[in-house]
Backbone bond lengths (Angstrom), bond angles and torsions (degrees), N, CA, C in turn:
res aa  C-N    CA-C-N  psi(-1)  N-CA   C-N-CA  omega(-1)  CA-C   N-CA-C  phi
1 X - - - 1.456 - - 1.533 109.32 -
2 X 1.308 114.75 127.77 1.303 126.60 -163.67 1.818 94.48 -81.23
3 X 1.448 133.30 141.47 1.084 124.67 164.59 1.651 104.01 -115.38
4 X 1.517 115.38 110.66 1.540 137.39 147.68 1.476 126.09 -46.99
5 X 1.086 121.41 1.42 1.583 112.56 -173.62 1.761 103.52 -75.98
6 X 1.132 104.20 -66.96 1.519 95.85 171.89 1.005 156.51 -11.19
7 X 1.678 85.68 -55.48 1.686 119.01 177.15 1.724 101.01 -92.09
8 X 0.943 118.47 -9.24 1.690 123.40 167.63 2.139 107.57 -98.08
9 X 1.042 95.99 -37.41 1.342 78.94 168.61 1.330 126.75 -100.87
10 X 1.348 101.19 -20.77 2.064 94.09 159.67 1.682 119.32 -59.81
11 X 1.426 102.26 -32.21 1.835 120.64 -165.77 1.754 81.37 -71.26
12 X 1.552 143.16 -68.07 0.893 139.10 -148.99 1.665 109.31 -77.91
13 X 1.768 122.50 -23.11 1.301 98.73 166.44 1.351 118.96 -109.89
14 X 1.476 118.15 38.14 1.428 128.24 153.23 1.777 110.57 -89.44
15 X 1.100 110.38 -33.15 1.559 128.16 174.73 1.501 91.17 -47.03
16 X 1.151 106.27 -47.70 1.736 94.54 -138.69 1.343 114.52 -107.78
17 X 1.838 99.46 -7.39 1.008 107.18 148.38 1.616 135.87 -70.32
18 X 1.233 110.08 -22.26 1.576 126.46 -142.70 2.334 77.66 -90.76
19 X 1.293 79.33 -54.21 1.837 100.81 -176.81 1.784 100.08 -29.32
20 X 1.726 102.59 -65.01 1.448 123.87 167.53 1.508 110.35 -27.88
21 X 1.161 134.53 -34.72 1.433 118.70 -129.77 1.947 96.94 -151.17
22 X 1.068 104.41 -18.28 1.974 106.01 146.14 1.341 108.19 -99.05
23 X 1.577 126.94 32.14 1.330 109.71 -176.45 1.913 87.70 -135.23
24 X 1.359 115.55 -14.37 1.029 123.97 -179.21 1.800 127.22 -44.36
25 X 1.349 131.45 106.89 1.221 113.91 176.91 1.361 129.76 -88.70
26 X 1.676 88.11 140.54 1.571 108.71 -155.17 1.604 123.73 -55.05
27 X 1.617 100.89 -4.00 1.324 106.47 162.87 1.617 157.80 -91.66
28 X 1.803 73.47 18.29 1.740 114.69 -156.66 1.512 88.77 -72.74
29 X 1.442 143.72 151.28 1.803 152.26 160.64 1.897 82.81 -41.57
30 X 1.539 95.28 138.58 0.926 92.41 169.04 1.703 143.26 -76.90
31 X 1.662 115.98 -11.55 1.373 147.34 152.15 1.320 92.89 -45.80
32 X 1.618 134.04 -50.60 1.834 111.87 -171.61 1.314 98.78 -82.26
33 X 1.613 130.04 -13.80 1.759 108.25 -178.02 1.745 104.03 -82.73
34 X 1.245 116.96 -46.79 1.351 123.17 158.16 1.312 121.88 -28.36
35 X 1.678 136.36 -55.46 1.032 124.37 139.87 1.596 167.76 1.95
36 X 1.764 72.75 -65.78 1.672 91.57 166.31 1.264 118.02 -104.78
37 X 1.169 120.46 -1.42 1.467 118.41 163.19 1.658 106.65 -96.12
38 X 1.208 117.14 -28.99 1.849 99.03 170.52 1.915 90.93 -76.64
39 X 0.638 136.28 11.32 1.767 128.46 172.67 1.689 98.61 -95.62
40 X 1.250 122.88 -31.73 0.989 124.48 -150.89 1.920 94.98 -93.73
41 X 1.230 109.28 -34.08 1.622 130.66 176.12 1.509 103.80 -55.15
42 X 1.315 106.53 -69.05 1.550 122.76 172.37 1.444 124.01 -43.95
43 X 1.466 101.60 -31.35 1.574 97.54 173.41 1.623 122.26 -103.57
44 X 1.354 89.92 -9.15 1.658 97.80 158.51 1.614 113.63 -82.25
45 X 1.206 124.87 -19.81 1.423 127.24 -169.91 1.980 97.22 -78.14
46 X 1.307 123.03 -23.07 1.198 142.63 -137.70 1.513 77.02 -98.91
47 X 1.271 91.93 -96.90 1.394 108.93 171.89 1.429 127.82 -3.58
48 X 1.215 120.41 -82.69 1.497 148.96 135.90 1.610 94.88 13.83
49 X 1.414 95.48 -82.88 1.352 116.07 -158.32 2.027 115.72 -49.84
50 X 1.275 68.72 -34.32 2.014 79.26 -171.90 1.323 93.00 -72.92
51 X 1.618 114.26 -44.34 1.705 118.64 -154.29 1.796 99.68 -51.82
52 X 1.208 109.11 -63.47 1.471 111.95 166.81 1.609 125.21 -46.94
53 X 0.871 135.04 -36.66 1.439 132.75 -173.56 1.709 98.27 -82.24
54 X 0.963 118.56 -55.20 1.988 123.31 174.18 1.576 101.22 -56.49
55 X 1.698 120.85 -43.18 1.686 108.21 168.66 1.945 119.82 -74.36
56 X 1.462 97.21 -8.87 1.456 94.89 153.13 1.693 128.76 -83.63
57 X 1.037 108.53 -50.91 1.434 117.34 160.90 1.500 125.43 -30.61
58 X 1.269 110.15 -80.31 2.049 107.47 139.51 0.747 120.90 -31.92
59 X 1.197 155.46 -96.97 1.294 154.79 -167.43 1.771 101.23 -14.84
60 X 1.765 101.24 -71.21 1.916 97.74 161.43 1.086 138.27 -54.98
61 X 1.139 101.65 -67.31 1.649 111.65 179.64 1.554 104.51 -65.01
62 X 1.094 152.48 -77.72 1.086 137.12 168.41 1.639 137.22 -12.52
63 X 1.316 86.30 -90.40 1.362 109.15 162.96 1.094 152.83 -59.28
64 X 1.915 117.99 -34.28 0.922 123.64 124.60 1.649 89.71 113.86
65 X 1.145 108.39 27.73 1.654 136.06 -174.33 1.997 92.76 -75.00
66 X 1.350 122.75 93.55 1.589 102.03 -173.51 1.848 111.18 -84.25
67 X 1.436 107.66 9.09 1.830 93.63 157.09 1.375 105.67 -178.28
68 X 2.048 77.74 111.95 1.985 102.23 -176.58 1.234 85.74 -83.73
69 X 1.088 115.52 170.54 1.694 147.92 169.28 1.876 100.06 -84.76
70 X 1.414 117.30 164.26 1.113 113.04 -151.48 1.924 85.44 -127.04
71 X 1.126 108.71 55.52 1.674 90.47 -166.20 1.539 73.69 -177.37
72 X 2.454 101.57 150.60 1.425 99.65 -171.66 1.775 122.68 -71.75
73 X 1.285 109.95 -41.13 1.375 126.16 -170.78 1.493 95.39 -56.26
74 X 1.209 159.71 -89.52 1.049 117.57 -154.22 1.663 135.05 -95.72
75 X 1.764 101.31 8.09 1.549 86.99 154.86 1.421 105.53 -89.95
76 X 1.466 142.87 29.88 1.431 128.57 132.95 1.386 106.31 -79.93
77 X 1.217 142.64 -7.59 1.294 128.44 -177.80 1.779 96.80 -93.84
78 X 1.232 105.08 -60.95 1.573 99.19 174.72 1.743 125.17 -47.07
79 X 1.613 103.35 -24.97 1.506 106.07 167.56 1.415 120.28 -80.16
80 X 1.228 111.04 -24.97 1.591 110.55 177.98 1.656 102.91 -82.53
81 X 1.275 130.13 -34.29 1.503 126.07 -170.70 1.737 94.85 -69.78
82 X 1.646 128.34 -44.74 1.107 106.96 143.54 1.488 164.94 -107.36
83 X 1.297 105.94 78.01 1.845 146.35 179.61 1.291 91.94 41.52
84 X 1.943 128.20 48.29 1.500 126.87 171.30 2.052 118.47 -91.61
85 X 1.292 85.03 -8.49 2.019 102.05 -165.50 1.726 87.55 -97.48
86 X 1.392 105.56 124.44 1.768 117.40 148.65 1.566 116.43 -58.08
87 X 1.090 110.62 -16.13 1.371 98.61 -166.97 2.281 97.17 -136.30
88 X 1.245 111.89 -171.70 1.470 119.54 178.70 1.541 92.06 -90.15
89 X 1.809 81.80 135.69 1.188 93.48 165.20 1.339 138.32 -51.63
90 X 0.997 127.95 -18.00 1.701 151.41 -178.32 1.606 101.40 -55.05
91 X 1.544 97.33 -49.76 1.409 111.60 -167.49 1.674 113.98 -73.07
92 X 1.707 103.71 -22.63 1.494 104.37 -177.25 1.595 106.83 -78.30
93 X 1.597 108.57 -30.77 1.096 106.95 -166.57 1.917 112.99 -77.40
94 X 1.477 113.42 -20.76 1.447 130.49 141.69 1.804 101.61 -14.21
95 X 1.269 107.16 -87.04 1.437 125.93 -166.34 1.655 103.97 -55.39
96 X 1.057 109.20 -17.04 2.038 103.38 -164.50 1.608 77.02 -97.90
97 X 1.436 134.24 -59.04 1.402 114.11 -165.49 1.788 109.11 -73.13
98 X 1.423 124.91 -6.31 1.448 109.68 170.75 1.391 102.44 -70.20
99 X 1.550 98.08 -46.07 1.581 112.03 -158.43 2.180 103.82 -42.42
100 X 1.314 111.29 -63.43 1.406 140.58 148.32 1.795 89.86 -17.11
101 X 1.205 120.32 -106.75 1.423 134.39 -148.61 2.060 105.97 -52.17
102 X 1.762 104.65 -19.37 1.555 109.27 163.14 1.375 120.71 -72.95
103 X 1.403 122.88 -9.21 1.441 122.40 -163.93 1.490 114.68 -72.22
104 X 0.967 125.97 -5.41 1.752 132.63 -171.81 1.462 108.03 -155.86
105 X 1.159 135.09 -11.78 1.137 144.45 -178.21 1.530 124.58 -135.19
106 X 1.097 125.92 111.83 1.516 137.93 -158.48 1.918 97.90 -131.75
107 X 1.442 114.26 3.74 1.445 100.70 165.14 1.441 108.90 -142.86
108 X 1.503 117.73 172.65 1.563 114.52 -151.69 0.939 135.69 111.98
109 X 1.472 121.92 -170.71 1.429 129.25 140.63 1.217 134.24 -36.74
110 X 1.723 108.72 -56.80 1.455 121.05 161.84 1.112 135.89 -37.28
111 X 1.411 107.67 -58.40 1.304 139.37 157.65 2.350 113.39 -27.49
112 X 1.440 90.23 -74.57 1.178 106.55 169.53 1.719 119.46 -56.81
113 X 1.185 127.66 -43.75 0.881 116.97 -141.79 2.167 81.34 -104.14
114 X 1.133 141.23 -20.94 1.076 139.05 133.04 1.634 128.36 -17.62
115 X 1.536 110.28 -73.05 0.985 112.42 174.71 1.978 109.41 -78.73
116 X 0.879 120.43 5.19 1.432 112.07 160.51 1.571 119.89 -88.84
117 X 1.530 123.15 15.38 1.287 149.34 176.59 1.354 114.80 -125.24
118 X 1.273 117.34 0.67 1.567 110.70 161.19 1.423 145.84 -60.07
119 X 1.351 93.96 -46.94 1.345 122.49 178.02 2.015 103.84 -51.12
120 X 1.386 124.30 -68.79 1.641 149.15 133.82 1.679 79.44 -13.33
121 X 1.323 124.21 -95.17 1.668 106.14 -127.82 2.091 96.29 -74.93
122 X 1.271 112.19 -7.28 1.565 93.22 175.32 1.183 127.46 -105.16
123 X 2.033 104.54 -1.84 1.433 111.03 143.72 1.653 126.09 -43.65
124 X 1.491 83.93 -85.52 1.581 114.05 173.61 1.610 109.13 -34.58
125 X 1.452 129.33 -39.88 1.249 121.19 -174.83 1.768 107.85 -106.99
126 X 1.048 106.23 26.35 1.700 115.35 -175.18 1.473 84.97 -124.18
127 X 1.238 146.16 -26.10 1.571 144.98 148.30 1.826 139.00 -54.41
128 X 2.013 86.97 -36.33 1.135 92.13 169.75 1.561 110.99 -66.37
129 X 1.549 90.86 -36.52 1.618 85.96 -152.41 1.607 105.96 -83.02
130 X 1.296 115.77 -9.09 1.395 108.24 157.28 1.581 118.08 -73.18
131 X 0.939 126.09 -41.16 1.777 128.07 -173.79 1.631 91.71 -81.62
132 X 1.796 152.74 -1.13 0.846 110.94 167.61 1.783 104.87 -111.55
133 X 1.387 98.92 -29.80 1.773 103.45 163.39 1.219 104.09 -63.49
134 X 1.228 135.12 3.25 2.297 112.80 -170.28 1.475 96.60 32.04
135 X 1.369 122.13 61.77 1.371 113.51 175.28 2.222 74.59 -142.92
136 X 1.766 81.43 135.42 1.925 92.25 -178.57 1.854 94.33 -104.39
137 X 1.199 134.40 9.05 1.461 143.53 161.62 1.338 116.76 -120.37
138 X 1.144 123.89 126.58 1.260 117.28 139.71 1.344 129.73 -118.39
């Protein structure tokens, strides 16, 4: 039995962070907007991380797949060959190289161009995690 809480409560305080931090006013020191967007990095890195290891788990336990790969990119490829991704694979693999390009660097380009994929990755992963929990909330 696969347990979802994780991946439901990491998914829900990236939400609410992300919510936090397009709601932010622009007149805040700029060290507190910086802040909440490396908070916002961190909890996508979190996130991320579980989302893949629970789409490995499925993939086995579920499915009955007897040898996932131990790394994200290609059990998103093995999840998209079976119709498990809301979105193209292209797009998951988007998220594995931000995910990658956040690991040492939380300002920048990187930085930016990460969180300009949030919005996409907490759709897309607020889908997974409904079609693999059969849960229509998280």
């Amino acid at each position: 039995m696969i347990d979802y809480q994780y991946f439901q409560k990491s998914l829900n305080h990236l939400q609410a962070q992300f919510l936090n931090y397009q709601s932010l006013d622009p007149a805040l020191p700029e060290l507190m907007q910086e802040a909440v967007a490396e908070s916002v990095i961190q909890r996508f890195e979190v996130c991320y991380d579980c989302l893949w290891k629970v789409l490995k788990r499925y993939l086995v336990e579920v499915l009955g797949i007897p040898e996932v790969p131990n790394s994200p990119k290609p059990i998103f490829r093995l999840a998209a060959e079976n119709n498990l991704l809301p979105s193209a694979v292209e797009r998951w693999l988007d998220y594995a190289e931000a995910r990658t390009h956040t690991t040492h660097d939380y300002s920048g380009e990187k930085a930016k161009a990460c969180l300009s994929l949030m919005g996409d990755f907490i759709r897309d992963a607020t889908a997974l995690y409904q079609l693999l929990s059969k849960q229509t909330e998280h």
